[in-house]
Backbone as CSV, one residue per row, in Angstrom:
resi,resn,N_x,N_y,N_z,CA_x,CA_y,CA_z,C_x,C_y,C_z
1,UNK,90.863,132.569,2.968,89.595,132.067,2.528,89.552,130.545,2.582
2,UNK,90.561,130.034,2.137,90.349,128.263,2.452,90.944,128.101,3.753
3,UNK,91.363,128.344,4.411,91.428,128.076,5.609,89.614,128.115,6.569
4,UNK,89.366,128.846,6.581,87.929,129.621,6.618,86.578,128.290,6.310
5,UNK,87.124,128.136,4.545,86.037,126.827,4.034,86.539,125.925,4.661
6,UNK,87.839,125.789,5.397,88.233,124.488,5.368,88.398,123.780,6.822
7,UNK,88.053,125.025,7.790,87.382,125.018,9.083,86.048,124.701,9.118
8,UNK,84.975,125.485,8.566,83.774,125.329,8.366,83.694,123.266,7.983
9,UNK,84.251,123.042,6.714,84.205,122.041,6.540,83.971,120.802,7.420
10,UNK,84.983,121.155,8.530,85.658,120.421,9.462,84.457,120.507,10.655
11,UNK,83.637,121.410,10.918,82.868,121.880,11.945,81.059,120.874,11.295
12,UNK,80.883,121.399,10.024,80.041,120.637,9.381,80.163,118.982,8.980
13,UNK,80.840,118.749,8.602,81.350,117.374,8.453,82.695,116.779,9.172
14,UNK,82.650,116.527,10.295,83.681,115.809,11.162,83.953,114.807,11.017
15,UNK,85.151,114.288,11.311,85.566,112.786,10.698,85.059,111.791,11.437
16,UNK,85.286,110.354,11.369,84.932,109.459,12.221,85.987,109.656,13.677
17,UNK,87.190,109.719,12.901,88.141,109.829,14.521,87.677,111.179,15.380
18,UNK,87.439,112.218,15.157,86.793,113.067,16.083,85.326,112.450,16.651
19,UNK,84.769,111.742,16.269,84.113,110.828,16.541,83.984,110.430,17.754
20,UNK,85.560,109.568,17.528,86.021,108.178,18.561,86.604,109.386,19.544
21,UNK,86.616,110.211,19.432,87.483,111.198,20.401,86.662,112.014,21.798
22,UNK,85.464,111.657,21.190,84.473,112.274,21.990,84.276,111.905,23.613
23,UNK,84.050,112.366,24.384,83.258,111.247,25.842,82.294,110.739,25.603
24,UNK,82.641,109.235,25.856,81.627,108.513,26.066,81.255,108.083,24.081
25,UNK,82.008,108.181,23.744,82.136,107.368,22.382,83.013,106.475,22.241
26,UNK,82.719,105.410,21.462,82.975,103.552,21.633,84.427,104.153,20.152
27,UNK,85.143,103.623,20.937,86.539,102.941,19.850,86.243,102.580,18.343
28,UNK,85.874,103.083,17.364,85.449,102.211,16.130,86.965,101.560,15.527
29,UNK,88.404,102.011,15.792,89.534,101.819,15.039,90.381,101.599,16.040
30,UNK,91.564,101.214,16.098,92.822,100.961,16.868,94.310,101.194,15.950
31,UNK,95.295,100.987,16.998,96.377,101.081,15.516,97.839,100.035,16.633
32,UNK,97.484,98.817,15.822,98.800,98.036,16.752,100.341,98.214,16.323
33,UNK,100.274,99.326,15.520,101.997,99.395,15.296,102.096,100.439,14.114
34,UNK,102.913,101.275,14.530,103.259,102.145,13.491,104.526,102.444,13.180
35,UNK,105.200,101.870,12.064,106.710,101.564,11.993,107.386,101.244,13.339
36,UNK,106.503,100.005,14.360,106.829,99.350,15.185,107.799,98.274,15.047
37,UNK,108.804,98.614,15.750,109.985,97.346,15.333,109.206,96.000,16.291
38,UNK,108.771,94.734,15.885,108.740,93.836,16.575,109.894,92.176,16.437
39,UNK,110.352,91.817,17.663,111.011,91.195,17.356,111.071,90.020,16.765
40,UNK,111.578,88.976,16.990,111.015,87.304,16.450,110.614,86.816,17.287
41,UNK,109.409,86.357,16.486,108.273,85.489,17.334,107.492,86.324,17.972
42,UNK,107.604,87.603,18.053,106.627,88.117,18.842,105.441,88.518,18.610
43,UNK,104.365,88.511,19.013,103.175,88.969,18.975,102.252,89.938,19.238
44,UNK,102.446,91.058,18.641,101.228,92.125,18.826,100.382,92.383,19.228
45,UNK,99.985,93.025,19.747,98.191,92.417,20.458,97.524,93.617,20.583
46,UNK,96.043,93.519,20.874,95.403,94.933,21.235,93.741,94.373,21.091
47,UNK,92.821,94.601,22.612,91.612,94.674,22.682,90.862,95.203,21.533
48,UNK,89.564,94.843,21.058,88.980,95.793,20.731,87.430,95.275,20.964
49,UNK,87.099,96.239,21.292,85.631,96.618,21.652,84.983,96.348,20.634
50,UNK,84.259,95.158,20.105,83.149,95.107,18.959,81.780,94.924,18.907
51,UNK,81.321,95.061,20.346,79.677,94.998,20.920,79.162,96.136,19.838
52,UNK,77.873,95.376,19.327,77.420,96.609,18.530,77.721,97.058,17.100
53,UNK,78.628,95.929,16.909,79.139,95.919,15.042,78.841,94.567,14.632
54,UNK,79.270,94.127,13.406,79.016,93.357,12.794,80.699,92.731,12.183
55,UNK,81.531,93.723,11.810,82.565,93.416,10.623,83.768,94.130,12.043
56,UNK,84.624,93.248,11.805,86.321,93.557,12.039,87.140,93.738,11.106
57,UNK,87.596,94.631,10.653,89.036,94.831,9.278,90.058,94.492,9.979
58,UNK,91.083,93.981,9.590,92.585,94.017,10.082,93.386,94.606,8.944
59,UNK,93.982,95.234,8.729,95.063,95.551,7.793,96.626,96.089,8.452
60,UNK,97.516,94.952,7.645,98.875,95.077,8.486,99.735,94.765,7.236
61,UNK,100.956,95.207,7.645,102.213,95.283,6.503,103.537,95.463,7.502
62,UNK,104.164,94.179,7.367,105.136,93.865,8.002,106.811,93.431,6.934
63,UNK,107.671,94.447,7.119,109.086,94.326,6.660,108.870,92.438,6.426
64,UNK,109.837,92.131,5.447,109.555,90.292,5.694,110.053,90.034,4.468
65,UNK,110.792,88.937,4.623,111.048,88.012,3.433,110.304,86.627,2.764
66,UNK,109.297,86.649,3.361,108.596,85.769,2.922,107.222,86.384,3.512
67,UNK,105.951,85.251,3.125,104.397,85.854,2.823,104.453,85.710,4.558
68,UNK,104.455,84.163,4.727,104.547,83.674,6.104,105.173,84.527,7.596
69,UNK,105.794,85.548,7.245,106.541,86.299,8.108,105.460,86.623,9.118
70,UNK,104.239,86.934,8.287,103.173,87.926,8.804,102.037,87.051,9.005
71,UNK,101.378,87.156,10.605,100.635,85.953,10.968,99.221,86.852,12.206
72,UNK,97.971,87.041,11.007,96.629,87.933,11.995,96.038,86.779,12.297
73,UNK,95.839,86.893,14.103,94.788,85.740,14.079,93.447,87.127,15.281
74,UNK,92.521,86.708,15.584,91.410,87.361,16.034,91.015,86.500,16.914
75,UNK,90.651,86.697,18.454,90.711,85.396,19.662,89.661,86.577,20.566
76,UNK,88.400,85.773,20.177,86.975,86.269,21.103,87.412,86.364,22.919
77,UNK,86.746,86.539,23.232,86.569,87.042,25.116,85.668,85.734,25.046
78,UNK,85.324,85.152,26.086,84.490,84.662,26.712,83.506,85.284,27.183
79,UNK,82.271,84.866,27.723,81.536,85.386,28.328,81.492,86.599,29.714
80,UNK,82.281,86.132,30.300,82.871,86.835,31.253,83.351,88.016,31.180
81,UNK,84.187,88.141,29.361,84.944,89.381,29.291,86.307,89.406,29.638
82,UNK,86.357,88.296,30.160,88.109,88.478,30.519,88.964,87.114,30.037
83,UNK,87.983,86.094,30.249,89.154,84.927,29.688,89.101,84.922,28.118
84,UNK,90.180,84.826,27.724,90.424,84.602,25.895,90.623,83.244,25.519
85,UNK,89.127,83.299,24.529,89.174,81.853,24.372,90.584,81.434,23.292
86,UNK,90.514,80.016,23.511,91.388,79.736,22.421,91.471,79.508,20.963
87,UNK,90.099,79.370,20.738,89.964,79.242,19.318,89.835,80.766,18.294
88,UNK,90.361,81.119,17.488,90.710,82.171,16.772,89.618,81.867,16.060
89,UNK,88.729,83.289,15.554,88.153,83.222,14.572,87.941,83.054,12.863
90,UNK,87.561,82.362,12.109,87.934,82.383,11.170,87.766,83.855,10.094
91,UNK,88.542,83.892,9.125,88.660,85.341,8.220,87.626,84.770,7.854
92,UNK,86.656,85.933,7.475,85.519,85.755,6.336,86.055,85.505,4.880
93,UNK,85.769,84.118,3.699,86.505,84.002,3.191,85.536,84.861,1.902
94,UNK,86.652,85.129,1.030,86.823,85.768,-0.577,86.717,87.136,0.203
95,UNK,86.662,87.851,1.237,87.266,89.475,1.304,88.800,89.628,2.069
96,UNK,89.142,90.597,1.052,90.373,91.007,1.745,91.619,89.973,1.298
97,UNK,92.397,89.947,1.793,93.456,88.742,1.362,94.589,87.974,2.557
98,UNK,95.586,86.962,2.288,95.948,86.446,3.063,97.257,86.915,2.855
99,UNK,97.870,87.138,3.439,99.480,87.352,3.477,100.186,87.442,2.173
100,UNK,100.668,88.343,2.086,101.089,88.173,0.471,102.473,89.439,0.700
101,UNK,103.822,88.282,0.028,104.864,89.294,-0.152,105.052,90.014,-1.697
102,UNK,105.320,91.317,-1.370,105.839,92.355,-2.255,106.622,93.108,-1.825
103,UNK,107.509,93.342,-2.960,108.854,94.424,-2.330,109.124,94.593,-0.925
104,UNK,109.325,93.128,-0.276,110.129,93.024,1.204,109.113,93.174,1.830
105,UNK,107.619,93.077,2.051,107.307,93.203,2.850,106.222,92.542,2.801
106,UNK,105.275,91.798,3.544,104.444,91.104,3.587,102.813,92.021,4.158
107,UNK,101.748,91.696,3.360,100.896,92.709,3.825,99.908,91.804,3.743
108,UNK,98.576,91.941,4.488,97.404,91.351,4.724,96.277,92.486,4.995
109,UNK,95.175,91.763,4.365,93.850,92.118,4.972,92.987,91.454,4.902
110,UNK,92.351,91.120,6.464,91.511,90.321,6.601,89.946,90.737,7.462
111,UNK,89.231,90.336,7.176,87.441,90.632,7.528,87.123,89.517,8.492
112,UNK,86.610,89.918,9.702,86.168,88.934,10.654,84.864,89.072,10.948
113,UNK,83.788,88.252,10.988,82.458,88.372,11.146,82.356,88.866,12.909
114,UNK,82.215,89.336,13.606,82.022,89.530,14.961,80.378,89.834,15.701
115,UNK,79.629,89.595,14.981,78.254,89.607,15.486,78.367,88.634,16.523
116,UNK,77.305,89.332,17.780,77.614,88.668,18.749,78.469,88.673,20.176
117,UNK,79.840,89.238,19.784,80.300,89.499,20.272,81.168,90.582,21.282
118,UNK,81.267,90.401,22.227,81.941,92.014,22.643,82.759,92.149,22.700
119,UNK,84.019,91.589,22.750,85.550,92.015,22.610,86.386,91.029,22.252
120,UNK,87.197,91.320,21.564,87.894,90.172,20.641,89.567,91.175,21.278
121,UNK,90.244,90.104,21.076,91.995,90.625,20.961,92.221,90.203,19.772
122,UNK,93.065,91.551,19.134,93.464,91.207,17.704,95.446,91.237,17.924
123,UNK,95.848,89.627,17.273,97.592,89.052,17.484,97.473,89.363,15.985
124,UNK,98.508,90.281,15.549,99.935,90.319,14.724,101.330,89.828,15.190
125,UNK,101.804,88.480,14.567,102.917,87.939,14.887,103.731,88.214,13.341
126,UNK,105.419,88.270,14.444,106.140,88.254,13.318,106.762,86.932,13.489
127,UNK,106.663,86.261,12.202,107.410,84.583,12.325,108.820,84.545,11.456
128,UNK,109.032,86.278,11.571,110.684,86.086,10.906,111.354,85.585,11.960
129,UNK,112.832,85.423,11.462,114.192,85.264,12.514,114.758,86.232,12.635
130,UNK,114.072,87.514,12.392,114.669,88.891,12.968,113.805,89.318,13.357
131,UNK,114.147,91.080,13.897,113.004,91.860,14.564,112.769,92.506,13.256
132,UNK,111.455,93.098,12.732,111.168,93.423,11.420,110.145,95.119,11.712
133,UNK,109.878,95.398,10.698,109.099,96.553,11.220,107.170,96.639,10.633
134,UNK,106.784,97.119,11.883,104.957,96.508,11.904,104.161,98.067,11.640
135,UNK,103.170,98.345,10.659,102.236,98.495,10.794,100.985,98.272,10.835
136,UNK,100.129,98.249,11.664,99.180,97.561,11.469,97.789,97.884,12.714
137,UNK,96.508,97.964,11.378,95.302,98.816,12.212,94.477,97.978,12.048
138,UNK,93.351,98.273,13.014,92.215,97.758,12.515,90.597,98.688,12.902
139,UNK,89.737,98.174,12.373,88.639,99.342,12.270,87.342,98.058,12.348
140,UNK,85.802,98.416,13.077,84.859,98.019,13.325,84.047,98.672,12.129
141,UNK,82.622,98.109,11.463,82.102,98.578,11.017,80.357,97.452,10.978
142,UNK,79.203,98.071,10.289,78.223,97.116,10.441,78.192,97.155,9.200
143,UNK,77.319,96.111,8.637,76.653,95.581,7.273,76.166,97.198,6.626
């Protein structure tokens, strides 16, 4: 019987990721690391499609001994679509938070305004002196 409600459920109310799963449906989420070992200095990366939203989330949690370990920056497309500009966007400030260590590990979340725009690359760097371990997603949404 709950298997049953709990199909039905699933058929009536579908998630957002069956959603994103569809043909010809736009990416709303990504996922740049999932207990991803990254090394030092290195940088994470991953497109995302934001034509058509308003808000970028980042949320990441990186192994680390300090806040600083863990470094989101957000770097628009150009017009073109292909060259990445250099200037990083700024976090929308008072949502979400900036790097902050607890129990070994450094975690962030940050809100990027993206109106306007169509594709941004989102960098997770690790600025330890080891290779450390990364999770870290991010998700589109509008006002």
């Amino acid at each position: 019987m709950i298997a049953l409600l709990t199909l039905l459920l699933l058929w009536v109310f579908p998630t957002i990721d069956s959603y994103s799963t569809q043909v010809g449906a736009r990416l709303r989420r990504g996922t740049l690391g999932k207990n991803t070992p990254v090394g030092a200095g290195v940088t994470a990366n991953q497109d995302a499609l934001v034509g058509e939203y308003d808000i970028l989330t980042v949320d990441a949690d990186l192994t680390a001994t300090a806040a600083g370990d863990l470094a989101i920056q957000v770097f628009p497309y150009g017009p073109d679509g292909t060259t990445l500009l250099t200037t990083p966007l700024p976090a929308v400030t008072g949502v979400g938070f900036a790097p902050t260590l607890s129990g070994g590990h450094s975690t962030a979340t940050q809100q990027y305004n993206v109106q306007g725009l169509d594709k941004v690359n989102v960098q997770i760097k690790n600025n330890n002196a080891a290779t450390q371990t990364l999770n870290a997603s991010w998700r589109v949404a509008d006002f």
